[in-house]
N, C-alpha and C positions, 0 to 999 in steps of 0.2 A: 762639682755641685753648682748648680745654676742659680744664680744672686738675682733673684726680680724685685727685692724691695730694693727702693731708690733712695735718695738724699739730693735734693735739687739745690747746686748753685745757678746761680745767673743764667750760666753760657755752660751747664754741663750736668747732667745726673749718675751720683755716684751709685755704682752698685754698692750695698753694704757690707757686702765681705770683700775685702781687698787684698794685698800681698805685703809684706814688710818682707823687706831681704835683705835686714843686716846680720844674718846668722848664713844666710843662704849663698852668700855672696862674698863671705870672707873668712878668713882661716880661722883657727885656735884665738881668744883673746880678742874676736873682731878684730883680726892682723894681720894683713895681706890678703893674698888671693887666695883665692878656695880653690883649693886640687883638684875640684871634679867642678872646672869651669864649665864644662858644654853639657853635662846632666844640667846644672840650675837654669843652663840658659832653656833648656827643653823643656824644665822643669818651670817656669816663667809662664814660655808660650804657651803649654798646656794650662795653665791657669787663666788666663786671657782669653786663651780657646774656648774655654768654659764659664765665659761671663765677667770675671773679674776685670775691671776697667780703672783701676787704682793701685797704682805701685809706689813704696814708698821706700826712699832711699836716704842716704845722708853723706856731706863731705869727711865726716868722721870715721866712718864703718872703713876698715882698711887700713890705714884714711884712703881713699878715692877708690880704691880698687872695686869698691861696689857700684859705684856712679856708672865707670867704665864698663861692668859687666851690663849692666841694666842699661844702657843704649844701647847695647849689643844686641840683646836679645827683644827690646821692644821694636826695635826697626822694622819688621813685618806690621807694624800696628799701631805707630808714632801716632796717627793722627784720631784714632779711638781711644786712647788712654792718656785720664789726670795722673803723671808724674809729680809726684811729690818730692821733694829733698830739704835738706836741712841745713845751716849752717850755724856758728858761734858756741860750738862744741871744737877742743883742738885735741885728736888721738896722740898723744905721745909717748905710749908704750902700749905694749897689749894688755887691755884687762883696764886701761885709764886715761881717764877723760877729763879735762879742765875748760868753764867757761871763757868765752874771750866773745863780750859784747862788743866793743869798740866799732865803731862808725867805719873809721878805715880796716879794722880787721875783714867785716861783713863785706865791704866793699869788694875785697880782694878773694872772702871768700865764693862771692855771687857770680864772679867773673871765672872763677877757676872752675865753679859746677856748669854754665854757659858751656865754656869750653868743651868739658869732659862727656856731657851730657849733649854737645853737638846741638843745641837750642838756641836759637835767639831771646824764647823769654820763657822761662821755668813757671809751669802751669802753677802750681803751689810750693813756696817757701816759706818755711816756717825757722824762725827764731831758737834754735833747739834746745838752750838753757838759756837761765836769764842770770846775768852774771853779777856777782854781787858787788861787782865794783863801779857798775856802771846801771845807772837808774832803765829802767826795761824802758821808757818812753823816750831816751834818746838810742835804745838800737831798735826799737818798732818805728821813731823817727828815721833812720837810714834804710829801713826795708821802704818806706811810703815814701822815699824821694828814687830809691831804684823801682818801683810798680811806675810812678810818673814817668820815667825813663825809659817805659816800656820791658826793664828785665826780667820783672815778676806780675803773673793776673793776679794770686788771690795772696795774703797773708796769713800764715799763721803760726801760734806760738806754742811751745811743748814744754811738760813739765810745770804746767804754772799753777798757784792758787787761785784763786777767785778775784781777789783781791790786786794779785800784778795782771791782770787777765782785763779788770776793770781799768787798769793803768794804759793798760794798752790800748784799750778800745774808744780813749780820750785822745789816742793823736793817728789812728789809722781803723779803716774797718777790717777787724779781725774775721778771717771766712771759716777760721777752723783753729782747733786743740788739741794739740797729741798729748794726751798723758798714757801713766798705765790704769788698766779697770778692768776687774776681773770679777768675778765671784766669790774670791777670796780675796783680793783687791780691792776694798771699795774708799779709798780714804780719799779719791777724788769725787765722793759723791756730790758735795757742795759743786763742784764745777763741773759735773755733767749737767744739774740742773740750771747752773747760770746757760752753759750752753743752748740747751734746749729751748728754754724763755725767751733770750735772741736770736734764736733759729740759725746756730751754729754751726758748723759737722766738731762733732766731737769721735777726733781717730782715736781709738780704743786699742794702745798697742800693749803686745803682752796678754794675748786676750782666752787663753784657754787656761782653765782652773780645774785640775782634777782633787787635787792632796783633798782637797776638805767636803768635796762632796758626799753623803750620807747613802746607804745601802738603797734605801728609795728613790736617788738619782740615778744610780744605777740599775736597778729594777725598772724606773721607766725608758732608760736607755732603751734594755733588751724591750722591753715592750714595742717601742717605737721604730726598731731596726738601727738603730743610730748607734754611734760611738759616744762614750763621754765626754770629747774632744768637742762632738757637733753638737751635743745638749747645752756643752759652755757660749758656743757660739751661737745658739738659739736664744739662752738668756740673754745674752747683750743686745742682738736682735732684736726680743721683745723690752726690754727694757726702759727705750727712749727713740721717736723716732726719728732722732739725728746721730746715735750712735751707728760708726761703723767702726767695723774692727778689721785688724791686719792680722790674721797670723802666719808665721814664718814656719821654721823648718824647725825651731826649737823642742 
């Protein structure tokens, strides 16, 4: 499906349907590698092939084995596509995740996604939890002295309320929010609208909603040629126009 509406940063225009491939790139439990490595890497390009210029990954999904597939297969294309990834999430079993904001954690996680990801400076890094041990203004404080350092162009943080979102936006400029927002999903609607007011990209992961859609969603589907999948992603679409959304393989 070809993405012509945009979302303009600075130095880049996102298409607004993008890729998330932390399903697509790792096994059972987001844990290891996914069996059918070189389908998703196909599976990738042909999305890219067709517009999509945002992919968005994390040092957690695996942990790393997504990183690693996702340079793999953007390598025909490194220089058209905002790579996104994530860190201060730690995978330590499949199926569970714990925050780890820490200054030096981040540190060492920025340097291990560099590596894996084959970059010198990671187009977008986003803050992936905000941990509750540690005040969100001292790990947005360690992403804005690695952007100074040249590691990361834009910042941004997932997962957040309005409220740690404004905390953040007091010691770095925040270029983007990943939460989840669906259609059935809306309990981030307060922070899609902070986003929009400061003309934020708000990534929309999680973004297909069918369970609750009504027999007239569906009826306009078939009207329209479309899947319910694509009427989900037309809602968020029309919804705000800083939303984009990722969806994966889920």
């Amino acid at each position: 499906m070809k993405t012509d509406s945009t979302f303009g940063l600075e130095d880049f225009k996102i298409n607004r349907i993008g890729f998330g491939t932390m399903r697509a790139s790792t096994g059972a439990g987001i844990w290891g590698d996914n069996p059918n490595k070189e389908n998703t890497i196909k599976m990738i390009r042909t999305a890219i092939e067709n517009g999509v210029n945002f992919i968005d990954t994390a040092d957690s999904y695996g942990p790393y084995t997504s990183e690693l597939l996702v340079q793999e297969a953007i390598k025909p294309f490194k220089d058209n596509i905002m790579l996104a990834t994530k860190g201060g999430a730690v995978k330590y079993k499949p199926g569970a995740v714990m925050a780890n904001g820490h200054p030096y954690y981040l540190r060492t996680a920025i340097e291990g996604s560099l590596k894996r990801l084959e970059r010198e400076t990671i187009d977008m890094y986003f803050l992936h939890r905000v941990d509750p041990n540690i005040p969100i203004e001292e790990s947005v404080g360690a992403l804005a002295h690695f952007q100074r350092e040249g590691k990361i162009k834009h910042i941004g943080v997932s997962n957040v309320t309005v409220e740690q979102l404004e905390k953040a936006q007091t010691i770095a400029k925040i270029d983007a929010v990943q939460n989840a927002f669906n259609f059935n999903d809306r309990r981030y609607e307060a922070v899609v609208r902070k986003t929009t007011e400061d003309n934020i990209a708000f990534i929309a992961h999680t973004p297909i909603a069918v369970n609750n859609w009504d027999n007239t969603a569906f009826e306009k589907a078939e009207k329209e040629g479309v899947s319910v999948n694509q009427l989900s992603l037309k809602w968020l679409l029309d919804y705000a126009p800083n939303v984009i959304s990722i969806p994966g393989t889920s």
